[in-house]
C-alpha positions in Angstrom: -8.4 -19.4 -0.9 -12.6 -19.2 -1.0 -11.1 -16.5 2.7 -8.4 -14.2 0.5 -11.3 -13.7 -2.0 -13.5 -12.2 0.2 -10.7 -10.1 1.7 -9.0 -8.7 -1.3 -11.7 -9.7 -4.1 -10.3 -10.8 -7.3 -11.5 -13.9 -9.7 -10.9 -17.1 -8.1 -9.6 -19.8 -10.1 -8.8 -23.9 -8.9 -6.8 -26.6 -10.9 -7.6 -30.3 -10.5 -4.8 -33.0 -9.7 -6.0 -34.4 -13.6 -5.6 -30.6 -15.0 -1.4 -31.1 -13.6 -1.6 -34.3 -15.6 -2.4 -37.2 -12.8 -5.7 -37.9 -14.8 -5.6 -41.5 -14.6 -5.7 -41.5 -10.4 -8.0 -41.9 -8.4 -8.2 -38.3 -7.0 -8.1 -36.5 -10.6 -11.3 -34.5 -10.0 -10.0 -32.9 -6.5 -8.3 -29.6 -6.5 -4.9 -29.2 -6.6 -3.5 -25.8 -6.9 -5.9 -22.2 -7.1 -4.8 -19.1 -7.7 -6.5 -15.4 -6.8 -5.9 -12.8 -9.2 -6.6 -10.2 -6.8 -9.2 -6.7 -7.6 -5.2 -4.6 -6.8 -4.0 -6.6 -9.9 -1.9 -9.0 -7.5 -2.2 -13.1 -7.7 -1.8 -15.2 -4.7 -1.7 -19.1 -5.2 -1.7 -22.2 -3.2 -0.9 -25.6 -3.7 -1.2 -29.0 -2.4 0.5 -32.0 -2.3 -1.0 -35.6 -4.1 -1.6 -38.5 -1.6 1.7 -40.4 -3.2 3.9 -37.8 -1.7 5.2 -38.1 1.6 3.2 -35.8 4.3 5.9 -34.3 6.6 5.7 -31.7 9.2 5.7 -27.8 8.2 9.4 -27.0 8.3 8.9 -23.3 6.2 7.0 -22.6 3.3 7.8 -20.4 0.3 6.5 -16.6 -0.2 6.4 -15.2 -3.6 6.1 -10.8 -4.0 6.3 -9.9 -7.4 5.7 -6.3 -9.0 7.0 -4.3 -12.0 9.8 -3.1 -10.0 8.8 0.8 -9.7 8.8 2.4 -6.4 6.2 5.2 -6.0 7.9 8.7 -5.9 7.9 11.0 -3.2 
């Protein structure tokens, strides 16, 4: 995420595992999810997965655009 910052710019912000409620275990201080707001007024995020869920291959992964649905005129 520390990457998309310095290529869009924006204010970076990270979530720990303890901040999604998982406090008590052993990996409550690591980071969990971040999100970008970008400088364009865009946010990218990013997640991750706690050690109790199963690691599987990448099959896919989800992709998110959002805007306030106006298309610039012509």
């Amino acid at each position: 995420m520390e990457f998309y910052a310095n290529v869009f710019g924006g204010d970076l912000d990270f979530n720990t595992l303890a901040e999604f409620g998982a406090a008590d275990s052993p990996k409550a201080d690591q980071i969990f999810h971040a999100i970008l707001e970008t400088d364009a007024g865009y946010p990218i995020t990013g997640g991750d997965v706690t050690s109790d869920d199963e690691c599987r291959p990448l099959a896919g992964y989800p992709v998110s655009l959002s805007g306030d649905g106006h298309r610039p005129r012509s």
